[in-house]
Jmol script that loads the backbone (N, CA, C; Angstrom):
load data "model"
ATOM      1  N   UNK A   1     -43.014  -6.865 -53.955  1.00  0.00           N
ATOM      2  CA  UNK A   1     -41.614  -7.154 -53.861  1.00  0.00           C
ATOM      3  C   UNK A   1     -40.777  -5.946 -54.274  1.00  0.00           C
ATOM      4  N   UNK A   2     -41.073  -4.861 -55.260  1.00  0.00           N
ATOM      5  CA  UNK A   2     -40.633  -4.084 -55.343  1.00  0.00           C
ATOM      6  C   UNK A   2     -40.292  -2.400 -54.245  1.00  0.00           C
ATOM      7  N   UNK A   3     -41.706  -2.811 -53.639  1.00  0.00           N
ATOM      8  CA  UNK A   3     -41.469  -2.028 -52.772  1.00  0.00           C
ATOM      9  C   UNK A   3     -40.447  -2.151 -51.677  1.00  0.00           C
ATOM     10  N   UNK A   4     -40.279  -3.473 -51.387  1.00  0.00           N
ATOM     11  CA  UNK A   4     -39.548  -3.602 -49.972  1.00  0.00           C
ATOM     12  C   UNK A   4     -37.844  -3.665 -50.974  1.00  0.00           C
ATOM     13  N   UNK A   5     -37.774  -3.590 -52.346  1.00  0.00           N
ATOM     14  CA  UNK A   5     -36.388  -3.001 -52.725  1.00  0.00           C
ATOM     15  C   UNK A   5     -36.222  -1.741 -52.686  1.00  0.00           C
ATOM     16  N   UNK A   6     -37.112  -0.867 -52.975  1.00  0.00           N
ATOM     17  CA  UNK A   6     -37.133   0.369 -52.410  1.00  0.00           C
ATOM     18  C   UNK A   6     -36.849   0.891 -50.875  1.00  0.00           C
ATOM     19  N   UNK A   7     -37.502   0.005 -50.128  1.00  0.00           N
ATOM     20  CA  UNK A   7     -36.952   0.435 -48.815  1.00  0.00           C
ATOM     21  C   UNK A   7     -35.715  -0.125 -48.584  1.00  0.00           C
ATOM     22  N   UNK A   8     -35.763  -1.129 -49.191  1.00  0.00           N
ATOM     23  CA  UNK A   8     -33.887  -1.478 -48.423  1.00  0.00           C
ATOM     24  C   UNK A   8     -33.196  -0.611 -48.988  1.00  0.00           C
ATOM     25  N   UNK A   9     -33.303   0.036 -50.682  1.00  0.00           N
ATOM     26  CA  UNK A   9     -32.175   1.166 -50.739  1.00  0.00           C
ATOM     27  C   UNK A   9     -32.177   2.540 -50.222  1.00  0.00           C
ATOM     28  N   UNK A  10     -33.586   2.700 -49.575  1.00  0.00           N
ATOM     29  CA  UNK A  10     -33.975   4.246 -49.024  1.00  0.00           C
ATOM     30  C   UNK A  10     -32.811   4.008 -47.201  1.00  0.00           C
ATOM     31  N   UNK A  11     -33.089   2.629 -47.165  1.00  0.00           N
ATOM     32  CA  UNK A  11     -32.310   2.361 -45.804  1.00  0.00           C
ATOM     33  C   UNK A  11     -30.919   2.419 -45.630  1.00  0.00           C
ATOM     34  N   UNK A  12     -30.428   1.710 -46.911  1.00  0.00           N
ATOM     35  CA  UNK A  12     -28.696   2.074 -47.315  1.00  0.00           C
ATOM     36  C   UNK A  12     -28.156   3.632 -47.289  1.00  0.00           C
ATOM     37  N   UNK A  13     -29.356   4.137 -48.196  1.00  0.00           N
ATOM     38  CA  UNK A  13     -29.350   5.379 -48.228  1.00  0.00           C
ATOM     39  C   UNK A  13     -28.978   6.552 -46.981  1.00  0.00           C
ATOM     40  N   UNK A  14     -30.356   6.033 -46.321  1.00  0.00           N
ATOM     41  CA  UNK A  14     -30.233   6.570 -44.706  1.00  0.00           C
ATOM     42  C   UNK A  14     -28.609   6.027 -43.747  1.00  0.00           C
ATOM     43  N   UNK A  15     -28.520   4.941 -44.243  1.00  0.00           N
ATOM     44  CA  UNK A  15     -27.363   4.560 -43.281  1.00  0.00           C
ATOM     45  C   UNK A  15     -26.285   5.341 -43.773  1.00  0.00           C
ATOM     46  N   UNK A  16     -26.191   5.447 -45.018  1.00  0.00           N
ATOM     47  CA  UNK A  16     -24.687   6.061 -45.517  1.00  0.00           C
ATOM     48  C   UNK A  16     -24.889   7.750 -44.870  1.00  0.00           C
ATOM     49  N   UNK A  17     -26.028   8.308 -44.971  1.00  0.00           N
ATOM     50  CA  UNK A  17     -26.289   9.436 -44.282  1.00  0.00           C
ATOM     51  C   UNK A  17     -25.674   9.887 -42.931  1.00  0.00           C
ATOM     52  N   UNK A  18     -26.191   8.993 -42.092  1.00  0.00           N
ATOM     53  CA  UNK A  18     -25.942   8.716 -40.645  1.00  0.00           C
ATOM     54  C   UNK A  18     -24.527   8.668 -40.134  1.00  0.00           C
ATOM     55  N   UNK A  19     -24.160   7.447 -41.323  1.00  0.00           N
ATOM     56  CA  UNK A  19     -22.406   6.827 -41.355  1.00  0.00           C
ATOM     57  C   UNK A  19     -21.572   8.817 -41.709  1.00  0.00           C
ATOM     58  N   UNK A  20     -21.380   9.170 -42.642  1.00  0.00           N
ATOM     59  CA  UNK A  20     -21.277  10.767 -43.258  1.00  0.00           C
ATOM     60  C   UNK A  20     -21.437  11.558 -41.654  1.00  0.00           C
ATOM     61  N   UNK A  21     -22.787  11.648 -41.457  1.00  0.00           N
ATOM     62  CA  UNK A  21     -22.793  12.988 -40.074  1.00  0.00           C
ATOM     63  C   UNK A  21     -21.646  12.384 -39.162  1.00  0.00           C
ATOM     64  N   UNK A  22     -21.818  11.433 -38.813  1.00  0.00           N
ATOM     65  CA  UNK A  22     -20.805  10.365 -37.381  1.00  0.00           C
ATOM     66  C   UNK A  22     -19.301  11.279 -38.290  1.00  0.00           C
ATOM     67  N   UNK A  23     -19.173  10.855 -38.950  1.00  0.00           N
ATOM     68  CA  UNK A  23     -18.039  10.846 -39.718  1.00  0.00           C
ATOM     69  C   UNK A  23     -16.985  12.223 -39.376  1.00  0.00           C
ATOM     70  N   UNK A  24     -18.001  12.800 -40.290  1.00  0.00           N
ATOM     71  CA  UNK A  24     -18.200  14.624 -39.583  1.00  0.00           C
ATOM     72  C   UNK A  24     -18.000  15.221 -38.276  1.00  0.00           C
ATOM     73  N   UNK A  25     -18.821  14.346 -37.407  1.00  0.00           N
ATOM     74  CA  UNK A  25     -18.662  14.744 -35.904  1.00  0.00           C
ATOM     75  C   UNK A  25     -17.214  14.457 -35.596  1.00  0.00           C
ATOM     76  N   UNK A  26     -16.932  13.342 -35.637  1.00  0.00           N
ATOM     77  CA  UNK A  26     -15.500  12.657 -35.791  1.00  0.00           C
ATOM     78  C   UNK A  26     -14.629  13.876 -35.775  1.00  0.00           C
ATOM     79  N   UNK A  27     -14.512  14.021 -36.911  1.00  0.00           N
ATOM     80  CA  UNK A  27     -13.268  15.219 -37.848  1.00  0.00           C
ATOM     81  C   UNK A  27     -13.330  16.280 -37.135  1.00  0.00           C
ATOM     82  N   UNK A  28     -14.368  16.869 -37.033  1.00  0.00           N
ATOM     83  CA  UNK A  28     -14.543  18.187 -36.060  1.00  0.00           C
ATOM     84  C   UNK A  28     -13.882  18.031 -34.209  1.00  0.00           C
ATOM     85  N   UNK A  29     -14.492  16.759 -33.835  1.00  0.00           N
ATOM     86  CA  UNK A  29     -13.622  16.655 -32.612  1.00  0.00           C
ATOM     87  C   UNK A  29     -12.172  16.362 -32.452  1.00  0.00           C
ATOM     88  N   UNK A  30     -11.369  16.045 -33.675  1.00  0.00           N
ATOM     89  CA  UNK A  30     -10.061  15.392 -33.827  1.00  0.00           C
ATOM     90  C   UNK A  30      -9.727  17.095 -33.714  1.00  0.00           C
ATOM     91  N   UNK A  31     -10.190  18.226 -34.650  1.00  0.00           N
ATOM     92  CA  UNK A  31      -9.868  19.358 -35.233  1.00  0.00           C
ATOM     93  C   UNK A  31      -9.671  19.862 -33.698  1.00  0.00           C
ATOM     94  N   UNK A  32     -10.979  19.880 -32.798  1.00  0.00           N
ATOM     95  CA  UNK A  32     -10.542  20.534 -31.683  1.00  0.00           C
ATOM     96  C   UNK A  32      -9.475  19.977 -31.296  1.00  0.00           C
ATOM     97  N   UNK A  33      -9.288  18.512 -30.615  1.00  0.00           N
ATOM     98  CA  UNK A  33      -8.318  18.431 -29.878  1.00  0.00           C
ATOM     99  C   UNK A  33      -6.741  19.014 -30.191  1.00  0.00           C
ATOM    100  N   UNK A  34      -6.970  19.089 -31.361  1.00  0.00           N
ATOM    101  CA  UNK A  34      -5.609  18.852 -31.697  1.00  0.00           C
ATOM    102  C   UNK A  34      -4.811  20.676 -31.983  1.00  0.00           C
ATOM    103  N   UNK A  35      -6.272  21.581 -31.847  1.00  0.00           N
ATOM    104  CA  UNK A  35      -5.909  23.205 -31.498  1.00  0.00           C
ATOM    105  C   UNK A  35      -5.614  23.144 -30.524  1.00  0.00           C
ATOM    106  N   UNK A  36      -4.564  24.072 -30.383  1.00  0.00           N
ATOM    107  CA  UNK A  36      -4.000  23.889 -29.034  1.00  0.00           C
ATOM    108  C   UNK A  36      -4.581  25.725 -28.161  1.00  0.00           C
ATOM    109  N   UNK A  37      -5.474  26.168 -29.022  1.00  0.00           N
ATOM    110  CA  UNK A  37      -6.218  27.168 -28.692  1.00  0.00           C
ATOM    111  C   UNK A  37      -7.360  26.810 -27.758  1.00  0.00           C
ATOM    112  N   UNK A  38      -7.584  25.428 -28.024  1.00  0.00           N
ATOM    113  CA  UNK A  38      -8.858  25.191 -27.786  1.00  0.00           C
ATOM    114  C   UNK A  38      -9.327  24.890 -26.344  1.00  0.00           C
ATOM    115  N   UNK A  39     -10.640  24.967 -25.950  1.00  0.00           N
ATOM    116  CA  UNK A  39     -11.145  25.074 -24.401  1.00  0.00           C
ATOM    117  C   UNK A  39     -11.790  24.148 -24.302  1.00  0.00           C
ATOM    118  N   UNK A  40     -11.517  22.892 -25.080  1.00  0.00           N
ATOM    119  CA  UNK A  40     -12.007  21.738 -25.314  1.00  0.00           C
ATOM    120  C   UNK A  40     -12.071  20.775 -23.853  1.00  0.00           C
ATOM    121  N   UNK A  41     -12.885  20.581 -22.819  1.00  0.00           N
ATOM    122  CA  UNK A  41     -12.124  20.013 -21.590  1.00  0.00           C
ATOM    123  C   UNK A  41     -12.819  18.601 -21.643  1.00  0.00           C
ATOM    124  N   UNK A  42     -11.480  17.754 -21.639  1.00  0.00           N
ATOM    125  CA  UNK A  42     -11.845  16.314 -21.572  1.00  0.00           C
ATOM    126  C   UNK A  42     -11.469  15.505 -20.281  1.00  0.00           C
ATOM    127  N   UNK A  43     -12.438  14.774 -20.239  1.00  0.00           N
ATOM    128  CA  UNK A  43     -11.913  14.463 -18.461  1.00  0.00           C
ATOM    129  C   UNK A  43     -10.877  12.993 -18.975  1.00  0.00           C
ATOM    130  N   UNK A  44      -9.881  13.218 -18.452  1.00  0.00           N
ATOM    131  CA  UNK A  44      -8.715  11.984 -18.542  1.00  0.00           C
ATOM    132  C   UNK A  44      -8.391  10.944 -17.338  1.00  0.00           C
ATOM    133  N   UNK A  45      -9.451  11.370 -16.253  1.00  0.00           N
ATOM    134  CA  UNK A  45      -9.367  10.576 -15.150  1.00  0.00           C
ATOM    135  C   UNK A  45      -7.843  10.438 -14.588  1.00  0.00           C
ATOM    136  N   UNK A  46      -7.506   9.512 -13.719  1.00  0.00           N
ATOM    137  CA  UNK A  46      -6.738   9.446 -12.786  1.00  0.00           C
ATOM    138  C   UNK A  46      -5.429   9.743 -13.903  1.00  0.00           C
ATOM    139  N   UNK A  47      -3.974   9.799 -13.042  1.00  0.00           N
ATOM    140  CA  UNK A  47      -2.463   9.871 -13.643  1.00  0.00           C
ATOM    141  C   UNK A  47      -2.489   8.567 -13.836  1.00  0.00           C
ATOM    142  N   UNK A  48      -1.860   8.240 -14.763  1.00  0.00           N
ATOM    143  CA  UNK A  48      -1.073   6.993 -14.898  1.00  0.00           C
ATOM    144  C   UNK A  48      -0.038   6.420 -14.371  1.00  0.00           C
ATOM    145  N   UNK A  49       0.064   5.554 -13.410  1.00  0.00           N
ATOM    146  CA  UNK A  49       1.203   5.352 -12.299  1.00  0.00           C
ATOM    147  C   UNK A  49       2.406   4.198 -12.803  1.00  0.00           C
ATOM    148  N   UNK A  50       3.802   4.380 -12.668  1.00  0.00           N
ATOM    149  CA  UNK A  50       4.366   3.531 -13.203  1.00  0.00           C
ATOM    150  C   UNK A  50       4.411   2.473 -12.450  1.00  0.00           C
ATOM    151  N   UNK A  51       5.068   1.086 -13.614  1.00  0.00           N
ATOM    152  CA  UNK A  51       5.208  -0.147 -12.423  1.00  0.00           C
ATOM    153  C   UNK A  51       6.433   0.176 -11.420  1.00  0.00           C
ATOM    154  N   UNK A  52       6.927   1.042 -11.744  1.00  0.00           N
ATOM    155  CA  UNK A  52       8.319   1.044 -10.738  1.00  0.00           C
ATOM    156  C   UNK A  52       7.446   1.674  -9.524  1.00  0.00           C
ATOM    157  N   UNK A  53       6.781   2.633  -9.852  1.00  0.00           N
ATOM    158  CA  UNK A  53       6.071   3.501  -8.491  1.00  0.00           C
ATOM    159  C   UNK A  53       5.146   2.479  -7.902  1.00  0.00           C
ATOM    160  N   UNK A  54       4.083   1.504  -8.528  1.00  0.00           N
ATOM    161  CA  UNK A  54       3.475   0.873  -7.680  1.00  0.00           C
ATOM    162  C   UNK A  54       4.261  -0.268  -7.300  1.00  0.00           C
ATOM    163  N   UNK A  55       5.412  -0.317  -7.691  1.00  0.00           N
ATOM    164  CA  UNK A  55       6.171  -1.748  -7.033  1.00  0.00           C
ATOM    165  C   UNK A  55       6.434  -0.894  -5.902  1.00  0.00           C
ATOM    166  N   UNK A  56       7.343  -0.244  -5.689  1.00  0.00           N
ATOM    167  CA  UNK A  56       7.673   0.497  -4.237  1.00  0.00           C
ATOM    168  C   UNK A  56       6.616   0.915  -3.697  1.00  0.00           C
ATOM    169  N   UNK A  57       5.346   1.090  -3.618  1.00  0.00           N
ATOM    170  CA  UNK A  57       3.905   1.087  -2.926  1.00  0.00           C
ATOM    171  C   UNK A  57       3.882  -0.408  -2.151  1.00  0.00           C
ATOM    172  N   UNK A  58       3.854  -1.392  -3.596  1.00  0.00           N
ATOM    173  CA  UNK A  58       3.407  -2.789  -2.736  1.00  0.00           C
ATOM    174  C   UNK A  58       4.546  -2.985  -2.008  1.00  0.00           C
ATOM    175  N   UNK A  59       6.109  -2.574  -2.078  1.00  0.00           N
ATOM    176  CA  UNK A  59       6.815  -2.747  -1.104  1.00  0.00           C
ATOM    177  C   UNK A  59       6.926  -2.281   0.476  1.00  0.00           C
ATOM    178  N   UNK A  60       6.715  -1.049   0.338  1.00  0.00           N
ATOM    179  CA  UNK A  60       5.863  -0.438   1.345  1.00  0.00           C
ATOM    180  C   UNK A  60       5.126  -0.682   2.505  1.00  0.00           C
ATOM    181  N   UNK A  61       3.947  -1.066   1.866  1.00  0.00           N
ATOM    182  CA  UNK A  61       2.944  -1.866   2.316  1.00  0.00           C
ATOM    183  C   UNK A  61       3.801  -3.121   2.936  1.00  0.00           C
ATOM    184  N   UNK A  62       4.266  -3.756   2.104  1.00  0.00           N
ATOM    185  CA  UNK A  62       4.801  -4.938   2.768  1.00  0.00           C
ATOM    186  C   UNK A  62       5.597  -4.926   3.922  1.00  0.00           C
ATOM    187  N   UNK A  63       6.485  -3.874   3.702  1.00  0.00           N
ATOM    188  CA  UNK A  63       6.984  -3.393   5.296  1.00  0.00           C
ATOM    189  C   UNK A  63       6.566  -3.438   6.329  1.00  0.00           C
ATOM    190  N   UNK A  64       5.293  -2.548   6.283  1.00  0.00           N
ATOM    191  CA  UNK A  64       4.374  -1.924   7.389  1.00  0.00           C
ATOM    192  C   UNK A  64       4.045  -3.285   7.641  1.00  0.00           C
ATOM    193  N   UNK A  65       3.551  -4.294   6.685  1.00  0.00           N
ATOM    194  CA  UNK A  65       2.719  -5.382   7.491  1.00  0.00           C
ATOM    195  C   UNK A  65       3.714  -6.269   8.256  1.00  0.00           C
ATOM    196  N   UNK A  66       4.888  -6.377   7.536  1.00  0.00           N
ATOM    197  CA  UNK A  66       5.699  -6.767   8.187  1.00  0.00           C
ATOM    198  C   UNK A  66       6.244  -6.436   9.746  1.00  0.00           C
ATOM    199  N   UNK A  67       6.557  -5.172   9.818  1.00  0.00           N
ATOM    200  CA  UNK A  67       6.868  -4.331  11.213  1.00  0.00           C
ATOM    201  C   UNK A  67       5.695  -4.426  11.833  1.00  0.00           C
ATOM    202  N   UNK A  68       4.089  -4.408  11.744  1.00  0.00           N
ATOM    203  CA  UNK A  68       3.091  -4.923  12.681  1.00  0.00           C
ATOM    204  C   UNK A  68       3.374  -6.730  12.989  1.00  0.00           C
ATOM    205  N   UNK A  69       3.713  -7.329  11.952  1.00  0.00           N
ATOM    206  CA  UNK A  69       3.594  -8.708  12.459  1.00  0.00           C
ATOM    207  C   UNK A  69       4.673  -8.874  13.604  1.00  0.00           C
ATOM    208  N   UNK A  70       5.624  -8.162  13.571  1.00  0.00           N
ATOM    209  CA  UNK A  70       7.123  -7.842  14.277  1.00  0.00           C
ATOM    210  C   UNK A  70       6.576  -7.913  15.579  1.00  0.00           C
ATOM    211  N   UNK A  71       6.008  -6.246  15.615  1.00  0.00           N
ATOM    212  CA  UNK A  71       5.374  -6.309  17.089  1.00  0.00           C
ATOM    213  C   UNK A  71       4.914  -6.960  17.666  1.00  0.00           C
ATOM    214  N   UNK A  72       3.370  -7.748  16.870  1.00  0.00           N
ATOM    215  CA  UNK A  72       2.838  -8.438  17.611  1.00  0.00           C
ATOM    216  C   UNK A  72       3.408  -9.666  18.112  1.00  0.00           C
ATOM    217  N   UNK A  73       4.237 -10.666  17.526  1.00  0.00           N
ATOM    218  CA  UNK A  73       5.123 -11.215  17.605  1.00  0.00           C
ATOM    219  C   UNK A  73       5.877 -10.602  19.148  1.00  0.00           C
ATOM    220  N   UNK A  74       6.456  -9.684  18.988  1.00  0.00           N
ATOM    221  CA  UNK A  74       7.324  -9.108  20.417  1.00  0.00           C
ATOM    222  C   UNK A  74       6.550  -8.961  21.678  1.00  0.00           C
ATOM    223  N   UNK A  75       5.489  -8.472  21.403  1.00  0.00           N
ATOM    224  CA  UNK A  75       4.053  -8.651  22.275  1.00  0.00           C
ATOM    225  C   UNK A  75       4.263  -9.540  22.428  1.00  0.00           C
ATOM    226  N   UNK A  76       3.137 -10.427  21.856  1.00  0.00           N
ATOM    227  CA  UNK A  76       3.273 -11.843  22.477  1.00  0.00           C
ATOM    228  C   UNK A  76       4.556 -13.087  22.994  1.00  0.00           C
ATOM    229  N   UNK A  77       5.533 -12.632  22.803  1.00  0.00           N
ATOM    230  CA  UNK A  77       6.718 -13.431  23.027  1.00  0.00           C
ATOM    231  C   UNK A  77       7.078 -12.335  24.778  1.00  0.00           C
ATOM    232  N   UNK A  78       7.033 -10.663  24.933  1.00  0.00           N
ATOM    233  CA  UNK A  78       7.258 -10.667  26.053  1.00  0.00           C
ATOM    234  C   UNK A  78       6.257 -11.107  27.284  1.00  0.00           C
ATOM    235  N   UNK A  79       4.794 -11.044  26.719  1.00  0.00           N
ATOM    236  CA  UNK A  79       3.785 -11.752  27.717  1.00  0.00           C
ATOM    237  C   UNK A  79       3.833 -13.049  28.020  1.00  0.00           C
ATOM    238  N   UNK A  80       4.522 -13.753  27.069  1.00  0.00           N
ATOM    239  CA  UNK A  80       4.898 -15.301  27.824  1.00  0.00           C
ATOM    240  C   UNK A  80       6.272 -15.567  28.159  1.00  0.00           C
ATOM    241  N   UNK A  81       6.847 -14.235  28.151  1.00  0.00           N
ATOM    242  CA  UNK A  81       8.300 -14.255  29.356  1.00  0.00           C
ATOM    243  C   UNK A  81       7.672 -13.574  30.416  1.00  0.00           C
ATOM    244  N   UNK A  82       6.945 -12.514  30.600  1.00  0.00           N
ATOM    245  CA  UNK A  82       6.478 -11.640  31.807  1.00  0.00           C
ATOM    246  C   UNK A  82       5.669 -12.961  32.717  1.00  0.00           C
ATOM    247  N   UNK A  83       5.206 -13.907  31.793  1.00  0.00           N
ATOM    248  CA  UNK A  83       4.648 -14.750  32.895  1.00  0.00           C
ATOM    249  C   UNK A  83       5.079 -16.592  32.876  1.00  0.00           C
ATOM    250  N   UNK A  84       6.214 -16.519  32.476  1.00  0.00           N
ATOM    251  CA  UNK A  84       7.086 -17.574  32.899  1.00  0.00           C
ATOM    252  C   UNK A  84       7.969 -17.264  33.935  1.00  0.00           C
ATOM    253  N   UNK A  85       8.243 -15.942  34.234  1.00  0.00           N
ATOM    254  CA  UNK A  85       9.050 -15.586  35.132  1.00  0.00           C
ATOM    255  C   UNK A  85       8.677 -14.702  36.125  1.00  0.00           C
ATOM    256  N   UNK A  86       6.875 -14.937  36.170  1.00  0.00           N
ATOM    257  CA  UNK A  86       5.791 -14.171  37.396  1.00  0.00           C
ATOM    258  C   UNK A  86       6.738 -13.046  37.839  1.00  0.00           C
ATOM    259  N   UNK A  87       6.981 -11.946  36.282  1.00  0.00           N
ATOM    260  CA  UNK A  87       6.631 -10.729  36.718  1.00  0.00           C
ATOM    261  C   UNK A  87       5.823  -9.293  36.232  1.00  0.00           C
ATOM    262  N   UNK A  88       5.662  -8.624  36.885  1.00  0.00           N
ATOM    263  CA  UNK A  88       4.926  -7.878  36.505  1.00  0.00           C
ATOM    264  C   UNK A  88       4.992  -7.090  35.469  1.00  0.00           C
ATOM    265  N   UNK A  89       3.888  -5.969  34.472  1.00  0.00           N
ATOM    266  CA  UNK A  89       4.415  -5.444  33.224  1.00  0.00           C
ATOM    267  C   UNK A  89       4.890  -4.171  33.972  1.00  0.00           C
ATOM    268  N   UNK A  90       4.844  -3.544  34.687  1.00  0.00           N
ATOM    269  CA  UNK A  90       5.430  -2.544  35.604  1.00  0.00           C
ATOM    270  C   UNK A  90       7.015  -3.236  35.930  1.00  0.00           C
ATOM    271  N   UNK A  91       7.514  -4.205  36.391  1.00  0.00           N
ATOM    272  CA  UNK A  91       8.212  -4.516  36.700  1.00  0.00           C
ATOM    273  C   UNK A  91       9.179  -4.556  35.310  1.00  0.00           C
ATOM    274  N   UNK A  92       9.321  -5.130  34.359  1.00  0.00           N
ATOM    275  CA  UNK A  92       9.584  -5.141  33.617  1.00  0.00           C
ATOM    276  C   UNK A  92      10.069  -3.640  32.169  1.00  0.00           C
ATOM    277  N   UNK A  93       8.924  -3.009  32.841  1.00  0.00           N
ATOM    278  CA  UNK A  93       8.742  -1.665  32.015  1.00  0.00           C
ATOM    279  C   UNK A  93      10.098  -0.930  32.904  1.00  0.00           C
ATOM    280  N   UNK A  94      10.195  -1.136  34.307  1.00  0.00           N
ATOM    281  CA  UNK A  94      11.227  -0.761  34.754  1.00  0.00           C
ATOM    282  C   UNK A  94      12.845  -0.763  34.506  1.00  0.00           C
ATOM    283  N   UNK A  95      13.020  -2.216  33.857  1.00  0.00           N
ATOM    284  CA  UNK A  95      14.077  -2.740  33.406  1.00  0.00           C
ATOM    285  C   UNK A  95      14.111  -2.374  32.401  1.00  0.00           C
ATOM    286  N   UNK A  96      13.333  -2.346  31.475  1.00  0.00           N
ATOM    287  CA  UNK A  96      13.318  -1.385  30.207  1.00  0.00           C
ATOM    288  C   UNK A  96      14.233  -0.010  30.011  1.00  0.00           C
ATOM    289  N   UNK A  97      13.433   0.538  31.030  1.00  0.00           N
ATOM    290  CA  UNK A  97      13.753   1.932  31.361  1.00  0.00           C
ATOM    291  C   UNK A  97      15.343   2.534  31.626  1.00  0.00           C
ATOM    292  N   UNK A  98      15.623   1.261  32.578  1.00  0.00           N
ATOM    293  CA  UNK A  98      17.152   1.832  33.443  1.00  0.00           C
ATOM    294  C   UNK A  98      17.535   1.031  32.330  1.00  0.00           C
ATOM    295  N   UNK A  99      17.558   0.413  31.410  1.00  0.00           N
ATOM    296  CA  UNK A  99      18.501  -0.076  30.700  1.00  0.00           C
ATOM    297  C   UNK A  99      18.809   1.002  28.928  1.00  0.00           C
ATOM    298  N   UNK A 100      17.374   1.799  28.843  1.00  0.00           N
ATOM    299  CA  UNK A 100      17.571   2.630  28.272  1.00  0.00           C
ATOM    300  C   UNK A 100      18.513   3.974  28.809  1.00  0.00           C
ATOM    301  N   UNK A 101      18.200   4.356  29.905  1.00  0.00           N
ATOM    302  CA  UNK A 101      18.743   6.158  30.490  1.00  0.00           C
ATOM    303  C   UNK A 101      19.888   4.831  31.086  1.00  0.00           C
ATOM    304  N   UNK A 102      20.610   4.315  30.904  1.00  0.00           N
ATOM    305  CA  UNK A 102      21.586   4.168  31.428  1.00  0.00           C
ATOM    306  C   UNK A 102      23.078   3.900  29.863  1.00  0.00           C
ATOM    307  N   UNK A 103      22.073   3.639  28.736  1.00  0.00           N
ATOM    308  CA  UNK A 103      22.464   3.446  28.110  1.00  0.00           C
ATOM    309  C   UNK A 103      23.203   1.926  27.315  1.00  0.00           C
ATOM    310  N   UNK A 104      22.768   0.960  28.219  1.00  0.00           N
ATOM    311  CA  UNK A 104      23.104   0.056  28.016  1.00  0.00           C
ATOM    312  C   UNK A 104      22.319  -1.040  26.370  1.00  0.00           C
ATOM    313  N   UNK A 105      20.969  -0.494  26.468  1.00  0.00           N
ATOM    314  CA  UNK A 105      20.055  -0.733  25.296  1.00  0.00           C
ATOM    315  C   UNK A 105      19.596   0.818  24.327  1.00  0.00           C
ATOM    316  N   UNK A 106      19.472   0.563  23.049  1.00  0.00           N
ATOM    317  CA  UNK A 106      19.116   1.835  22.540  1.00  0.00           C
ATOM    318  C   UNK A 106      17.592   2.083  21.913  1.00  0.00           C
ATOM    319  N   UNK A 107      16.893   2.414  22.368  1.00  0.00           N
ATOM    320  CA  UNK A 107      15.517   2.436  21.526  1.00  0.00           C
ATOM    321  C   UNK A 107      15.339   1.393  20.047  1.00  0.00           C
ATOM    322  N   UNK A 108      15.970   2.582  19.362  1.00  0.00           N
ATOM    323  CA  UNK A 108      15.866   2.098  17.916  1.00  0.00           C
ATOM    324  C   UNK A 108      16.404   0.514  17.745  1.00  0.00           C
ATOM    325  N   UNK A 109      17.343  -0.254  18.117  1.00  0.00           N
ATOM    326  CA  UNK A 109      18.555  -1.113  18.225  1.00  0.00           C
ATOM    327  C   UNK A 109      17.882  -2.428  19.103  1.00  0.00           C
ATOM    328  N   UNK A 110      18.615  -3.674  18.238  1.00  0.00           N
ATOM    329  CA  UNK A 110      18.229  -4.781  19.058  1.00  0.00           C
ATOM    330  C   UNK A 110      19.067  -4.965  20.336  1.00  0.00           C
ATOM    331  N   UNK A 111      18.772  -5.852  21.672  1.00  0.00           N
ATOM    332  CA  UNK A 111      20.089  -5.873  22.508  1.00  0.00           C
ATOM    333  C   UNK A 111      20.215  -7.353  22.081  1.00  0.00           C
ATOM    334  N   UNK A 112      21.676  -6.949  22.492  1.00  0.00           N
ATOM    335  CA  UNK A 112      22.296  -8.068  21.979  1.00  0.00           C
ATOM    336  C   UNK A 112      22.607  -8.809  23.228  1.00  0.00           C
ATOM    337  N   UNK A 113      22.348 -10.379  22.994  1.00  0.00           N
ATOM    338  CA  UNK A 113      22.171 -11.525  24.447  1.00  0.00           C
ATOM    339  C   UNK A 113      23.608 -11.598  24.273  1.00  0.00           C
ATOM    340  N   UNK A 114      24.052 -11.997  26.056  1.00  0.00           N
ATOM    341  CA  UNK A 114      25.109 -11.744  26.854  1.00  0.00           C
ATOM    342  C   UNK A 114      26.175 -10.413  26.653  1.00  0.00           C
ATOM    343  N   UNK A 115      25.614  -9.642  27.150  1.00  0.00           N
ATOM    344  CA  UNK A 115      25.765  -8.128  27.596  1.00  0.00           C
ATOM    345  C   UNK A 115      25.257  -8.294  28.630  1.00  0.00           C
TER     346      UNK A 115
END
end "model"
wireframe off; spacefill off
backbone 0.3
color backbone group
């Protein structure tokens, strides 16, 4: 019984040892960082992005998905006028056209019904 009190204090012993070097290592790495001499290189991974910057990201995004749903939407709404009114996408692309170089519709711009 005496022996195994001996090892538990040879073990305390050892731990407080161990605990001390850690300790040490510690202090010495605080010492570098904090020289501003030092060539200490720590990897810090990515920037830190604010919520204001990733809110205007997810807004963004939301746009874009939005302006695709737009299209497809316009797609599909002129293919079931091009063929409620059996005509062609040539035919149509035509009316497009003279209504743009004539100026009556503008690219960018909705037209506006009865004009």
């Amino acid at each position: 019984m005496k022996y195994q009190k001996v090892q538990k204090q040879l073990d305390e012993r050892e731990k407080l040892r161990k605990f001390r070097e850690l300790d040490d290592a510690f202090a010495q790495a605080l010492r570098q960082l904090e020289d501003p001499n030092s060539d200490f290189n720590i990897p810090t991974g990515p920037p830190v992005r604010s919520i204001a910057a990733l809110e205007a990201d997810d807004q963004a995004a939301d746009e874009v998905a939005h302006s695709h749903e737009q299209e497809r939407l316009f797609d599909q709404r002129l293919k079931v006028l091009i063929g409620e009114y059996d005509l062609s996408e040539r035919d149509v692309s035509e009316v497009v056209h003279a209504l743009l170089e004539s100026k009556q519709w503008k690219l960018d711009g909705v037209p506006v019904a009865g004009r």
